[in-house]
Structure formats: structure tokens, C-alpha cells
N, C-alpha and C positions, 0 to 999 in steps of 0.2 A: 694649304700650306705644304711646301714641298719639303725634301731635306733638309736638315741644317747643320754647317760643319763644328767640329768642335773646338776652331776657334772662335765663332759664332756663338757655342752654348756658354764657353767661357768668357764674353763679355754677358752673356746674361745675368750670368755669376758676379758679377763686379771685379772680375778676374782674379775669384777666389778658387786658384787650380787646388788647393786643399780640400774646398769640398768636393767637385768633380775628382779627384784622385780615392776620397770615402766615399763617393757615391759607388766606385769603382769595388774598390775594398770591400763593400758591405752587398753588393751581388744586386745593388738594383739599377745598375745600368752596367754592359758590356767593358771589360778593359780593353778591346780589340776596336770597339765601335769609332771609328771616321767622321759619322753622318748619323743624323738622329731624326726620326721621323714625328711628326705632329705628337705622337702618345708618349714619345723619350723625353719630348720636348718640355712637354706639359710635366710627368713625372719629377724630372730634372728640378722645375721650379717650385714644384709642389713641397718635395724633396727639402728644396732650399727656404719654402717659406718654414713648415715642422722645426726643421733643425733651430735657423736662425732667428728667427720670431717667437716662436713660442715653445725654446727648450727642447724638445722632446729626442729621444735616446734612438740611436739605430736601430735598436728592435723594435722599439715604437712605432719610429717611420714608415719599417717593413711592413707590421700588422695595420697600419693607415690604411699605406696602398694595397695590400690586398683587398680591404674591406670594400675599400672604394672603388677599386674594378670589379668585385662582384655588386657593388649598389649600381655601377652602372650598368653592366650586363644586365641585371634584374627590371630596369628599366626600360631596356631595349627591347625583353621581351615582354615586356608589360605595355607598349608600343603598341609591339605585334600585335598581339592578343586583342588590343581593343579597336585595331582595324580590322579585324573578321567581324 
């Protein structure tokens, strides 16, 4: 997947520029960003399932995706590790 623009991420949104405008506000995606690569991509949605689906609070969301990119990191090196 290449970039994707953000009138693109805002129909992913159901052209709910409110939450892309807090996703902005709460520091988990750029105010400046244009274009969003595969990981913004995915965050963005992940972002909108937390909030809109099952409640959860900005600072919730934020402590998610952290945990979640270090589960995925931890996996990639646990990858590694069992191809030696």
C-alpha cells in the first residue's frame, strides 16, 4: 500500500473530520500530515474502531497503541530470533 491522502483517510472516517481533527489534537497522528503511509493508516482506523466502538478515552487509545507497537515489535523480533 502506498500513501494515502487525507481526503482519502477522511472517507475512511465516514467523513467524520471531528475525529481526524482529535486524532490531531491528542498527538497520535501529525496536524501537518498530507499523506499517510500504511502504519497511519491502520493507526487512524484502529484509533476510530477504540474510540467509536468500544468507548475508550484518549488516554486509553494512546496507552493501546503503544502497547500494540511494542507487541508488534516483540514479534518481529521473535521472527528473527527463530530463523537463526
Amino acid at each position: 500500500m502506498s500513501t494515502v491522502t487525507i481526503a482519502r483517510i477522511i472517507e475512511l472516517l465516514d467523513g467524520d473530520r471531528e475525529l481526524l481533527q482529535a486524532l490531531a489534537e491528542h498527538g497520535i497522528i501529525s496536524e501537518s500530515a498530507h499523506e499517510f503511509g500504511p502504519d497511519e493508516v491502520e493507526t487512524v482506523l484502529v484509533s476510530r474502531t477504540l474510540v467509536r466502538e468500544m468507548g475508550i478515552n484518549w488516554e486509553g487509545v494512546d496507552v493501546i497503541l503503544r502497547m500494540r507497537r511494542q507487541l508488534l515489535i516483540t514479534r518481529l523480533r521473535l521472527a528473527e530470533l527463530s530463523k537463526k
